[in-house]
C-alpha positions in Angstrom: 40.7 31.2 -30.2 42.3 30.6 -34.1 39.7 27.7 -34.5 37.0 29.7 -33.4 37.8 32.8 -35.5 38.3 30.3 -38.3 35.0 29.1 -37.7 33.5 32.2 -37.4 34.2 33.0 -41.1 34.0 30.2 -42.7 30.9 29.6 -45.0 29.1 27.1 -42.3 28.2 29.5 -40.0 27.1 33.1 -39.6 27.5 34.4 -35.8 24.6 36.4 -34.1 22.6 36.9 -31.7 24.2 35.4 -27.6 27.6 33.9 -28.0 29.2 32.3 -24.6 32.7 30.9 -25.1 34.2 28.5 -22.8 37.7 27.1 -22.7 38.3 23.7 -20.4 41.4 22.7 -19.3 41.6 19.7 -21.9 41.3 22.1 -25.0 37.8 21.8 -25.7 36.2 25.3 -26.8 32.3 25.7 -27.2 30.7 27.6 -28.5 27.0 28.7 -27.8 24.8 30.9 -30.1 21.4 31.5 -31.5 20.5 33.6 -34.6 16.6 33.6 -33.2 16.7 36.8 -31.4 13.4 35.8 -29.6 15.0 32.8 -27.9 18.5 35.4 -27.2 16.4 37.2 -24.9 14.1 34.6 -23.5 15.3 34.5 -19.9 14.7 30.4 -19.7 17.6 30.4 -22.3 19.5 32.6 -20.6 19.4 30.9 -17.6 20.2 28.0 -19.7 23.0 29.4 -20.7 24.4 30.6 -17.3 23.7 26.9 -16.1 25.7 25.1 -19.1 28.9 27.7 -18.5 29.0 26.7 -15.3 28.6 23.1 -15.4 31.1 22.7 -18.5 33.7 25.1 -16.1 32.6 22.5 -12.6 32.8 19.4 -14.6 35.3 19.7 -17.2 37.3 16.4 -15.7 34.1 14.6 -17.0 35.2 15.3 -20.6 37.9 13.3 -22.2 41.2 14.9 -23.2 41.9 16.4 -26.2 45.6 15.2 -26.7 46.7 18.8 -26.6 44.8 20.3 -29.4 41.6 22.9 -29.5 39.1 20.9 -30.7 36.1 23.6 -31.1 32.1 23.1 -31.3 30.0 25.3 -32.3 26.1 25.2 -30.9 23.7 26.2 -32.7 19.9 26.3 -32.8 18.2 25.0 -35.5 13.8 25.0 -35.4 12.0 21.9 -36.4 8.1 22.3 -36.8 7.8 18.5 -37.3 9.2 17.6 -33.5 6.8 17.0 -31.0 6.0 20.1 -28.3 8.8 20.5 -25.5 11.3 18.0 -27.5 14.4 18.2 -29.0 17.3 16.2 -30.3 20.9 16.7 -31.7 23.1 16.5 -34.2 26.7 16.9 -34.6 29.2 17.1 -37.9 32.8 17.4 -38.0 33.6 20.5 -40.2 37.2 20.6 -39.9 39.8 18.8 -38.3 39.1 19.3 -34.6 35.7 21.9 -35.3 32.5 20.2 -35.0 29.0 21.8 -35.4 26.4 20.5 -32.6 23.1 21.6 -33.7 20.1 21.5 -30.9 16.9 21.0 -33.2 14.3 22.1 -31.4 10.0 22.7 -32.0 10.0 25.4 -29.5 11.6 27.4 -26.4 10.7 24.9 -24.3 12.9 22.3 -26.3 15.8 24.9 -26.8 15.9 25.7 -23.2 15.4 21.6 -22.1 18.4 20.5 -24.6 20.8 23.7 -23.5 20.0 22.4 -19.7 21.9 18.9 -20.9 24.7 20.2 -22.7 27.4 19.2 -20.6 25.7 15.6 -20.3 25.8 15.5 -24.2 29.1 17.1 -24.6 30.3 14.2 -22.0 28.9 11.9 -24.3 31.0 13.0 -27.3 34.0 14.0 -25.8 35.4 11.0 -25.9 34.1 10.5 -29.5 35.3 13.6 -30.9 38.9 13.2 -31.9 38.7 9.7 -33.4 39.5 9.9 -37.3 36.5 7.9 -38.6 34.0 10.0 -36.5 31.9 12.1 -39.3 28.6 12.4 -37.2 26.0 11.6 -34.6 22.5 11.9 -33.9 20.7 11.9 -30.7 17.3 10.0 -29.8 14.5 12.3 -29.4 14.5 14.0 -26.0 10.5 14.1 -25.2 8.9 14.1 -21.8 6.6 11.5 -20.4 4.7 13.4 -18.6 4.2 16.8 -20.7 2.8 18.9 -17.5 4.8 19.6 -14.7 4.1 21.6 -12.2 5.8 22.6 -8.7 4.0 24.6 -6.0 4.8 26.8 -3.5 2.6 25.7 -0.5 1.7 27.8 1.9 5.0 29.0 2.4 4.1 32.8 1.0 1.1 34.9 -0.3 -1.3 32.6 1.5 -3.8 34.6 0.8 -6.0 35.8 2.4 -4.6 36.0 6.0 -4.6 38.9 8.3 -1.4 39.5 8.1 -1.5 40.6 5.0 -4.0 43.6 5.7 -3.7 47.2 7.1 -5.6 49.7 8.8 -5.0 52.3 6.3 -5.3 52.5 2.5 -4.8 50.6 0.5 -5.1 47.9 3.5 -3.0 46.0 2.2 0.4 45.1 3.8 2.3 45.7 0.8 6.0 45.7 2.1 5.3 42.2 3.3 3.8 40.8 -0.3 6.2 42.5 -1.8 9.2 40.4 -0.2 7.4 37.3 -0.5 7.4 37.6 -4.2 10.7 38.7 -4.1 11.2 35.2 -2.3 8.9 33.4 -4.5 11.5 35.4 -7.9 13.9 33.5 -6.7 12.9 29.9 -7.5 12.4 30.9 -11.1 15.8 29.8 -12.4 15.6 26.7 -10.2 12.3 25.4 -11.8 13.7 26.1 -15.4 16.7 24.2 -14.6 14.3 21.1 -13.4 12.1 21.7 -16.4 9.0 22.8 -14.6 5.8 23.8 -17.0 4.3 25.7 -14.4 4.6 27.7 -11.1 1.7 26.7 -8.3 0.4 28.9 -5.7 -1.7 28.1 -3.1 -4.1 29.9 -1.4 -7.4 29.1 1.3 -8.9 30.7 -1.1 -9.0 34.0 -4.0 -11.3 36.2 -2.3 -9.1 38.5 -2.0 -8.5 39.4 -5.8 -12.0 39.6 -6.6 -14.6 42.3 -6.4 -17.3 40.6 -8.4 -18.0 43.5 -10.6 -19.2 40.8 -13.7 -21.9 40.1 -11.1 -24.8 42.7 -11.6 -24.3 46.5 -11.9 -20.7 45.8 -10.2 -21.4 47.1 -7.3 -23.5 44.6 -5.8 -21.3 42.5 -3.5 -19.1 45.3 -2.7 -19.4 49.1 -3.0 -17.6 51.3 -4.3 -15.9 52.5 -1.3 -15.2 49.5 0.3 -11.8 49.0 2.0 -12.0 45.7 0.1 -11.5 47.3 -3.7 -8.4 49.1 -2.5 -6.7 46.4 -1.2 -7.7 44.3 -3.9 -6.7 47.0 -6.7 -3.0 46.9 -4.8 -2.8 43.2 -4.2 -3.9 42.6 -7.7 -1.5 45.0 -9.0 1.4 43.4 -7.1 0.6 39.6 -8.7 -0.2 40.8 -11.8 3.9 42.1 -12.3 4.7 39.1 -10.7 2.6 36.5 -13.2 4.1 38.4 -16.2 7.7 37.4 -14.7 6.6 33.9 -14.2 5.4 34.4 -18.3 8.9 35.5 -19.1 10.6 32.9 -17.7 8.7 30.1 -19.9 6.2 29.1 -17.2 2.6 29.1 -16.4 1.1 30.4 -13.2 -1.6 28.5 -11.4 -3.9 29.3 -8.2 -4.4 26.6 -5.8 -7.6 27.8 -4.0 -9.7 25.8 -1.9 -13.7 26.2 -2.6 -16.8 27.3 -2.4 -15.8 30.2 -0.6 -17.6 33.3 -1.2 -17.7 37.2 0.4 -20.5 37.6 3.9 -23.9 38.3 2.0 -23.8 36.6 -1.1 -26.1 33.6 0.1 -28.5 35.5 0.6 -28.9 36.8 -3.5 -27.4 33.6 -4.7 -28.0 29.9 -4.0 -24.9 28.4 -3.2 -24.9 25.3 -4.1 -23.9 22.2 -6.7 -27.6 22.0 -7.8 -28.0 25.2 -8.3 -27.6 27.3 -11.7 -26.3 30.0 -9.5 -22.8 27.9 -9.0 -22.5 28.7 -12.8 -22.9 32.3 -12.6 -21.0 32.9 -9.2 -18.2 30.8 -10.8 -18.1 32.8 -13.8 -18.2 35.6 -12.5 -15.0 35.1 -10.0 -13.0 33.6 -12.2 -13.3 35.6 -15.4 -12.4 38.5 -13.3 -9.6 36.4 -11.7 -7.7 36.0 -14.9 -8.6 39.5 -16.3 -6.6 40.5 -13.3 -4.0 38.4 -12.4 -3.2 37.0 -16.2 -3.1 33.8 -14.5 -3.0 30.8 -16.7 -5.3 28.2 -14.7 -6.5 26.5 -11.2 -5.3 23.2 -9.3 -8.6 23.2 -7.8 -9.0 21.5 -4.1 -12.5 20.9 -2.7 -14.4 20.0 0.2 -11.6 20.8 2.7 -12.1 24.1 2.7 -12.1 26.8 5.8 -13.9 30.6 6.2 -10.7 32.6 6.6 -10.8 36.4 6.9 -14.2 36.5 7.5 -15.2 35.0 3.9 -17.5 32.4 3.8 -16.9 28.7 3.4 -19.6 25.8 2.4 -19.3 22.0 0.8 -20.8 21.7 -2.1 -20.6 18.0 -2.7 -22.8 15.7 -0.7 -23.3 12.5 -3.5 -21.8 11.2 -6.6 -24.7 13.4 -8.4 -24.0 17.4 -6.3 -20.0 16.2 -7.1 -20.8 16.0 -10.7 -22.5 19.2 -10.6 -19.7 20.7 -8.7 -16.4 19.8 -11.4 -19.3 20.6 -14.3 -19.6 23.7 -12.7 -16.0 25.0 -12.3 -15.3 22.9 -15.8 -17.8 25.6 -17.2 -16.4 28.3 -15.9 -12.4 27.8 -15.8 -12.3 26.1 -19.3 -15.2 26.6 -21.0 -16.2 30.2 -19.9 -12.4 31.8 -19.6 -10.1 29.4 -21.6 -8.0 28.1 -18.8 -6.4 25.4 -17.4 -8.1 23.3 -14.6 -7.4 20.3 -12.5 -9.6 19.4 -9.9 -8.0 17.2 -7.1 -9.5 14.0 -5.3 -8.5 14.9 -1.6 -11.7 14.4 0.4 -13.4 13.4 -2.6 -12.1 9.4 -4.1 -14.3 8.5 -1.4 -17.4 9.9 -2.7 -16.2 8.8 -6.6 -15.4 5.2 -5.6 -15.7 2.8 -8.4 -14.8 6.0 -10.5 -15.2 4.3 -13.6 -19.1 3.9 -12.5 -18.9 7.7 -11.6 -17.6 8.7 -14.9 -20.4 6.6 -16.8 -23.3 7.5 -15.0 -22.6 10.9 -14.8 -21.8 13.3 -17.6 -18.2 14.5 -16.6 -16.3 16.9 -18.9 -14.6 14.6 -21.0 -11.2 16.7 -20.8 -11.3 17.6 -17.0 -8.4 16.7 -15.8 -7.9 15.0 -12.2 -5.4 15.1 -9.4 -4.4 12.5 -7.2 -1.4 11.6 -4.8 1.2 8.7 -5.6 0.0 7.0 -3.0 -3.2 5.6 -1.4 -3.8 8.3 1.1 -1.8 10.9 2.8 2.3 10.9 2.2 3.6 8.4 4.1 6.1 6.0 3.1 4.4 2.8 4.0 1.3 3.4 1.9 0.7 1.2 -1.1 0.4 2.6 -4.9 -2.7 4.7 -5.4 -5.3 2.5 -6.7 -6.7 4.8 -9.2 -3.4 5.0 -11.1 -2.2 1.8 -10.7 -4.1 0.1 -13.4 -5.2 2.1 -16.8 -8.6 1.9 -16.1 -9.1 5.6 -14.5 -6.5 7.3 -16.9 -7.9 5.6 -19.9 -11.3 7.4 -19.1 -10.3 10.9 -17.7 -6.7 12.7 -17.9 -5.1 12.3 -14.5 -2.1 13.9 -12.2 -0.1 12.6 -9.8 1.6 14.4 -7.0 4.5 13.9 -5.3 5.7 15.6 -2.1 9.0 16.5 -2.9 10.1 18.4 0.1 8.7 15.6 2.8 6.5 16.7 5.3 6.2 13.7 7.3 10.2 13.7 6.7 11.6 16.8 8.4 10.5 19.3 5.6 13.9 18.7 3.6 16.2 19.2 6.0 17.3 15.7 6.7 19.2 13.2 4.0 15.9 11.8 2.1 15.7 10.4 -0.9 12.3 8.8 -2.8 14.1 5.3 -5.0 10.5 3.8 -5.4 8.9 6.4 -7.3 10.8 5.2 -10.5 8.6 2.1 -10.9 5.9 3.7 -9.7 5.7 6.8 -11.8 6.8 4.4 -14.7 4.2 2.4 -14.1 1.5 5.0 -13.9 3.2 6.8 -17.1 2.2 3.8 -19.0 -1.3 3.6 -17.5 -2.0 7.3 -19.8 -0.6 9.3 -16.3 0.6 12.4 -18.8 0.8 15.3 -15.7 3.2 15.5 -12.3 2.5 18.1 -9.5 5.9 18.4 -7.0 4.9 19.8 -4.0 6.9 22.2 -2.1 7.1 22.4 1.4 3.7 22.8 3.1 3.2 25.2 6.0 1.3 23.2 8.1 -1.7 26.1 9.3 -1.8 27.2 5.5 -5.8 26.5 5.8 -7.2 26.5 9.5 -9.9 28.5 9.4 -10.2 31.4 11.4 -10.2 31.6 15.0 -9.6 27.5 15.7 -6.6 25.7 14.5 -7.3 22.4 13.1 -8.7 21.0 9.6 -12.2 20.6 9.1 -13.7 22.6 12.0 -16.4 25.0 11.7 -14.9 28.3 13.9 -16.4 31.1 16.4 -14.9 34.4 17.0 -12.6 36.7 15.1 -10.1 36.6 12.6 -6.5 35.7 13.3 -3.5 34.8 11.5 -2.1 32.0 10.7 1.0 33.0 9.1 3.9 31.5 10.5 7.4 33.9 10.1 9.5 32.6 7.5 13.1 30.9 8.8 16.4 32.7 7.6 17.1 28.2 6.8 15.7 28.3 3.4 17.1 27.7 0.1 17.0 28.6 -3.6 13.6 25.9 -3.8 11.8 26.4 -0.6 11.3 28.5 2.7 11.6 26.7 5.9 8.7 27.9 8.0 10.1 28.7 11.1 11.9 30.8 13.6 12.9 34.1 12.2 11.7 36.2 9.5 12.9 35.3 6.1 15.5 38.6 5.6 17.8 38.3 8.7 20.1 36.4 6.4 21.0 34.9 2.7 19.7 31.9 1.6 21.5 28.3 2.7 23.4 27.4 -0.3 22.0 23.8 -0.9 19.1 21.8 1.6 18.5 18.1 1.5 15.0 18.3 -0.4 16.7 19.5 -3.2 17.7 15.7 -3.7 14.5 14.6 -4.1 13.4 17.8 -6.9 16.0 16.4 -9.1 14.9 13.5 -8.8 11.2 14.0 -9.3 12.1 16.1 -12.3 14.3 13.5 -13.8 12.0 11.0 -13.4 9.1 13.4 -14.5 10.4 13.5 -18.3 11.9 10.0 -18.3 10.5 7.5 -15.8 12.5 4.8 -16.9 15.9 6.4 -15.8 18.5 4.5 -13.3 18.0 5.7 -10.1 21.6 5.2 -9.2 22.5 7.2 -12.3 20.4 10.0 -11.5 21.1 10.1 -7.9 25.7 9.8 -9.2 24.9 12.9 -11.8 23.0 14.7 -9.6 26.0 14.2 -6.3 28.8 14.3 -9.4 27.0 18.0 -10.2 26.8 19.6 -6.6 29.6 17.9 -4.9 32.3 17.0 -7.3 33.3 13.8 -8.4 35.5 12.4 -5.8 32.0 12.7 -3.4 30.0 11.5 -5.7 29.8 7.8 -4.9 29.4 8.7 -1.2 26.8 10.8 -1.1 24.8 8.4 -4.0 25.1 5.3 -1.1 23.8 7.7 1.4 21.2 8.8 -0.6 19.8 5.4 -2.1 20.3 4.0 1.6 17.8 6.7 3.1 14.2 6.0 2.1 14.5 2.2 3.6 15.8 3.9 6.7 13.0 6.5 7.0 10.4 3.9 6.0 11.5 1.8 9.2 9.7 4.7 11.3 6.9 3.4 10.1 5.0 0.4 11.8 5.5 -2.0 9.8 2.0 -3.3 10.2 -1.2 -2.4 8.2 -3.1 -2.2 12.0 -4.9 1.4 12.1 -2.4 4.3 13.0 0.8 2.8 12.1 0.4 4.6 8.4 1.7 7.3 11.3 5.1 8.1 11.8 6.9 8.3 15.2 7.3 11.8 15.8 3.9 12.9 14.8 2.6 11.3 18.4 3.0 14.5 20.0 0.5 16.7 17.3 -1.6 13.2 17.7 -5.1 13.9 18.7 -6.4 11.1 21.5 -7.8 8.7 19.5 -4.9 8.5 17.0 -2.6 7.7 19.9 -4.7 5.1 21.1 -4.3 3.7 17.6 -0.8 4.2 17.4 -0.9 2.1 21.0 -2.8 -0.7 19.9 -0.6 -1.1 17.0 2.4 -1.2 18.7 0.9 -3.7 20.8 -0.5 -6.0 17.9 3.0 -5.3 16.5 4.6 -6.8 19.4 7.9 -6.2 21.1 10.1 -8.4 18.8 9.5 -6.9 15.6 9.0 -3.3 17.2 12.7 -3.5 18.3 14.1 -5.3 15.3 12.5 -2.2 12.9 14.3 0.2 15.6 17.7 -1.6 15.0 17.4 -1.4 11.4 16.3 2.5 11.8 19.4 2.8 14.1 21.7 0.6 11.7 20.8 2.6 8.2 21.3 6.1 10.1 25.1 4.4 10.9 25.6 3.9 7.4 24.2 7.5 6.5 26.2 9.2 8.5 29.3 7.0 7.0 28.8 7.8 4.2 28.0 11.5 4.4 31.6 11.5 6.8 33.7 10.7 3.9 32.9 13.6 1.7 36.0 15.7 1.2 35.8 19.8 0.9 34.8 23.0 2.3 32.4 24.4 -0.3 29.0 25.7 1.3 26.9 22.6 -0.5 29.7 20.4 1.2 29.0 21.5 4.8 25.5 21.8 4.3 25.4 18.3 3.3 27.5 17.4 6.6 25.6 19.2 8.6 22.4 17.4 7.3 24.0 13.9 7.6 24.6 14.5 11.1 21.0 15.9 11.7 19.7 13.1 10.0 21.7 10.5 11.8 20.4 12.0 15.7 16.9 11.9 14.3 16.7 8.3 12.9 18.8 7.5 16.1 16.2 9.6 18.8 13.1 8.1 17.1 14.7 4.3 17.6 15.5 4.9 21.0 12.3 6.9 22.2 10.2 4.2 20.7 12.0 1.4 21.9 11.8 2.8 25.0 8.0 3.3 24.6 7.5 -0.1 23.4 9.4 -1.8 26.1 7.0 0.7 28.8 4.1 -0.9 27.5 5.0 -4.5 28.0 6.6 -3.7 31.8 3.0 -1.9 32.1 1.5 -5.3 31.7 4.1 -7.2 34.2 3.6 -8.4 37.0 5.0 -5.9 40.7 7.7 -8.5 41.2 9.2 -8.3 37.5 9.0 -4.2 37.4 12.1 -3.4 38.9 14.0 -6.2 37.2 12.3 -4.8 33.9 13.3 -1.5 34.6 16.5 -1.5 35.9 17.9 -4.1 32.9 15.7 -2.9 29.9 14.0 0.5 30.0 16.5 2.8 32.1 19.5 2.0 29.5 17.5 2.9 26.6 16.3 6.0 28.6 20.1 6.9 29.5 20.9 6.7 25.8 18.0 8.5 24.5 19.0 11.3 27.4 22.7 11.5 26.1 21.1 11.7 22.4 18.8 14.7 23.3 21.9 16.8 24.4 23.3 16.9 20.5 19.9 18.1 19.7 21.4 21.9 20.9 23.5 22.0 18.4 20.1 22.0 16.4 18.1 24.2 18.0 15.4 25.2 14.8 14.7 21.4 13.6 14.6 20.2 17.6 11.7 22.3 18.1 9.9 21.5 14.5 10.2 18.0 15.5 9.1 18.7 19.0 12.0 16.9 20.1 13.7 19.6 22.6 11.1 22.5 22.8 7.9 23.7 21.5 8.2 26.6 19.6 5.9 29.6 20.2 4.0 29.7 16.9 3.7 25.9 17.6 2.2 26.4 20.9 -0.5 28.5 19.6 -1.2 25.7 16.8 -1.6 23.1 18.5 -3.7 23.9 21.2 -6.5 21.3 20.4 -3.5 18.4 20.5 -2.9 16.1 23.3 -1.0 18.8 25.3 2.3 20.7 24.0 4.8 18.0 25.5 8.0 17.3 23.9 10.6 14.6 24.0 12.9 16.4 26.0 9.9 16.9 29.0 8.6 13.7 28.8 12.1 11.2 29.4 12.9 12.5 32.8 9.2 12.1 33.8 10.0 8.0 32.2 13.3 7.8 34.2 12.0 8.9 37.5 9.0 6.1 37.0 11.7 3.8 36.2 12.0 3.1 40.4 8.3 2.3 40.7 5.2 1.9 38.5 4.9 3.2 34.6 1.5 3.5 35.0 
């Protein structure tokens, strides 16, 4: 406190504005404070704040002793118009004896808010710097992202707009309790994204019909009138985002639709031509999304097209039917997005790289907006871990000739939505690699609600529907955490949020690796366990962690044969010509190398759950992460033994009568018995057995999947194996 006060009034500094003093066990005081009063009440500061008082107070064993004195530092911000966007560095002096000034230089709040987030890693730098006698000053490299845009979305998990569930009978139809709460839910990940230095929020929706009354279209009256249930309900729902954009705003961050086009109201086709050819696109488009923005404040679109559904009654047609009506289509919403409103747009390549394959031929012979910027995933198709690099970022060729964006799915949905110990080691080279192809945006997706865009009536993707209206909103679980909603079981209020979930692994990570792509992974993955489970659990849970995407990857075929990019426990939402494909690639697998891949699944879960067992403590996060280890072990450990069991069906199928029995009674029925004993743990996971349609199938399930191959389940279909095990498994 004297070295403080004697720092206050000395001539170096001059004390205003938020001032956070924190006192370690070692004697090291800090102190934090800006004389910009606009960055004093920025909330991404203050959260920055909150965050750096806390870690300094959790990790202050990280810092070297101070041989019994106060050794003081005082933080200051200083503003550097020559520092690139976003970046900032540091500087420290020794004043006095044991008082230092550590100046964060910064070109704006982005940078002061980025640099406060890694105090404690730069105060653990120094401290062991700090009280050597010929130690004057320092100076940190530049802190600058890679990839300057970085965006997380929220999909499908709340507003998914429009859905029946979110109307009313009554004015202002529009369920607003429920909209309410899920912006309440969607507040809450504010702070989190700061913290992972997120550019922008994401929100997706089937589409933005909803918000839009088309009044820039005509008189204003001409798609809907003026008493139309429609304009209430708009007015309210519009109302409602709007607060909720301007929060976004105040935390530092941009807010971005994610809608799915051309959708447009019952009746517009016939005043408009709705297609790519067409200079109607133009004016439809403007007219939707300048009144979008005017509304909402929204700062741009991540624009997906071609897979798109009617939902709520609201039209739904493809625009792009060649290389030429696909140029005309990005033109189109280039026009109107950029162009016409001054926003932000990227337009995705799902459903479309086919169609712009060579793209670099697509580009030339067509005259695409030079500053359009494209979306892609990290892979070369859908998320699944056996997938190669995506071939459009993995040379420069593409990035060179348009901005591009690469997404990751950060809580897994071919990987237990999160829940299970998952962790992604190969996107370092990869994202460092397509960094240094010109790869300058990331897009983390959140968990995605599997019937966020079936169409109305039918469940499925790509269908055109009959009959009315339903909804496709599944209740929100009570299991979600400060980064997600787990969408299932119960609504989202019976209870607090979970304290820490598995998936929030795999943000760090993504956002480490989004400003710095040449990081350690074992560094990121020890800070990151050293943070949220204390030092003595660190090196366990890092082991388990970098162990886990090799073990998830082996429920994968390990074949390129057509249907093994499919992983185990999707068979049972397989359609019937998938599972055939899964079948014949199991077959051209064969039996060896199907059970050696089930060993190593069943030997990495082993060494997961090892790991996970040694972590000392009782702290929420702590039993959250033993509770996940042991989740994840029964789940690498079911899938081994249900597909080993499967695999050795198939060859007894092809045995002669005589060798059946044997077969059976020495090979299939022990794996059955220990796949039985393993689906008795699943009770003590009741929520995830169901999602994985390992036990039961839960009831919003049922009703989604009612064009799969049945509603079976793992748990039905073993005792139906073991009784066959006495006779034929035909």
């Amino acid at each position: 406190k004297q070295s403080v006060s004697k720092m206050a009034t000395s001539k170096w500094f001059t004390f205003t504005g938020v001032v956070c003093i924190v006192a370690t066990a070692h004697g090291l005081c800090v102190d934090i404070d800006t004389s910009d009063k606009n960055i004093a009440r920025h909330k991404g500061w203050l959260i920055a704040i909150q965050h750096a008082k806390q870690q300094l107070l959790l990790q202050r064993h990280t810092l070297a002793p101070c041989g019994g004195n106060v050794v003081a530092v005082c933080v200051s911000t200083i503003h550097n118009n020559s520092l690139p966007m976003q970046s900032y560095h540091w500087y420290l002096q020794r004043i006095y004896e044991n008082e230092y000034s550590l100046q964060l230089h910064h070109r704006d709040i982005h940078g002061v808010v980025y640099g406060m987030v890694d105090l404690m890693k730069v105060l653990a730098t120094l401290s062991n710097r700090i009280q050597k006698e010929d130690f004057i000053s320092w100076n940190s490299p530049l802190e600058e992202p890679a990839f300057t845009t970085r965006l997380y979305s929220n999909e499908g998990q709340y507003l998914d707009f429009p859905d029946m569930s979110y109307r009313t009978s009554t004015p202002p139809y529009l369920n607003t309790t429920l909209v309410q709460s899920e912006i309440e839910a969607l507040h809450r990940l504010l702070p989190s994204l700061v913290l992972n230095k997120v550019t922008g929020f994401v929100v997706l929706h089937p589409n933005v019909e909803e918000y839009v009354n088309y009044d820039l279209l005509g008189n204003g009256s001409l798609i809907y009138p003026s008493n139309s249930s429609h304009r209430l309900r708009s007015k309210a729902l519009c109302s409602l985002l709007k607060a909720f954009v301007d929060e976004v705003h105040s935390y530092g961050l941009k807010f971005y639709f994610k809608p799915y086009e051309m959708t447009y109201p019952p009746g517009m086709e016939k005043l408009y031509h709705i297609n790519a050819n067409s200079p109607d696109l133009r004016t439809i488009l403007r007219a939707k999304y300048g009144e979008l923005f005017n509304r909402t404040g929204a700062d741009g679109i991540v624009l997906t097209a071609e897979e798109v559904h009617p939902r709520c009654e609201y039209q739904s047609v493809a625009l792009a039917s060649d290389p030429e009506s696909l140029a005309n289509m990005t033109s189109a919403f280039y026009d109107a997005i950029v162009d016409h409103c001054g926003k932000d747009l990227q337009i995705r390549l799902w459903r479309l790289t086919g169609d712009v394959q060579p793209f670099p031929d697509w580009i030339k012979n067509y005259n695409i907006p030079t500053n359009l910027t494209f979306s892609t995933k990290n892979n070369g198709g859908d998320f699944f871990l056996r997938l190669d690099a995506n071939p459009l970022l993995n040379t420069s060729v593409a990035p060179s000739l348009r901005p591009f964006s690469v997404e990751l799915d950060v809580f897994r949905q071919f990987d237990s939505w999160g829940t299970l110990l998952m962790y992604m080691p190969s996107w370092q080279q990869r994202l460092a690699k397509y960094n240094s192809n010109g790869v300058k945006s990331v897009g983390m997706w959140g968990e995605w609600q599997p019937a966020c865009i079936w169409p109305d009536w039918q469940p499925g993707y790509l269908i055109v529907p009959s009959g009315h209206p339903v909804s496709w909103r599944l209740p929100q679980d009570a299991y979600y955490s400060s980064l997600n909603a787990y969408p299932r079981g119960q609504e989202m209020n019976t209870s607090a949020p979970v304290p820490w979930r598995a998936g929030q692994a795999i943000v760090d990570l993504a956002s480490q690796l989004s400003w710095n792509p040449n990081q350690n992974v074992q560094d990121i993955a020890f800070n990151y366990a050293t943070r949220v489970f204390g030092k003595i659990n660190a090196a366990a849970v890092t082991n388990a962690l970098l162990l886990s995407e090799d073990v998830f990857t082996a429920r994968y075929l390990p074949t390129k044969a057509p249907g093994a990019e499919n992983a185990w426990t999707m068979i049972f939402q397989f359609e019937t010509n998938q599972i055939m494909e899964y079948k014949s690639a199991l077959q051209s697998l064969g039996i060896e190398a199907c059970l050696a891949n089930d060993k190593e699944m069943l030997v990495g879960a082993a060494a997961i759950l090892a790991n996970v067992s040694t972590v000392k403590g009782n702290s929420q996060p702590v039993m959250e992460l033993q509770r996940s280890g042991k989740l994840t072990e029964l789940f690498l450990r079911t899938n081994a033994l249900f597909r080993s069991s499967y695999m050795i069906n198939l060859n007894i199928t092809m045995a002669s009568p005589t060798e059946r029995a044997f077969l059976c009674t020495q090979f299939l029925k022990p794996k059955l018995t220990l796949l039985q004993e393993s689906l008795k743990e699943w009770n003590n996971f009741p929520v995830e057995g169901a999602d994985f349609q390992i036990t039961t199938t839960s009831p919003q399930l049922v009703r989604a999947h009612t064009k799969y191959m049945g509603l079976t389940s793992m748990v039905t279909a073993i005792p139906l194996y073991i009784t066959a095990c006495n006779g034929s498994l035909d």
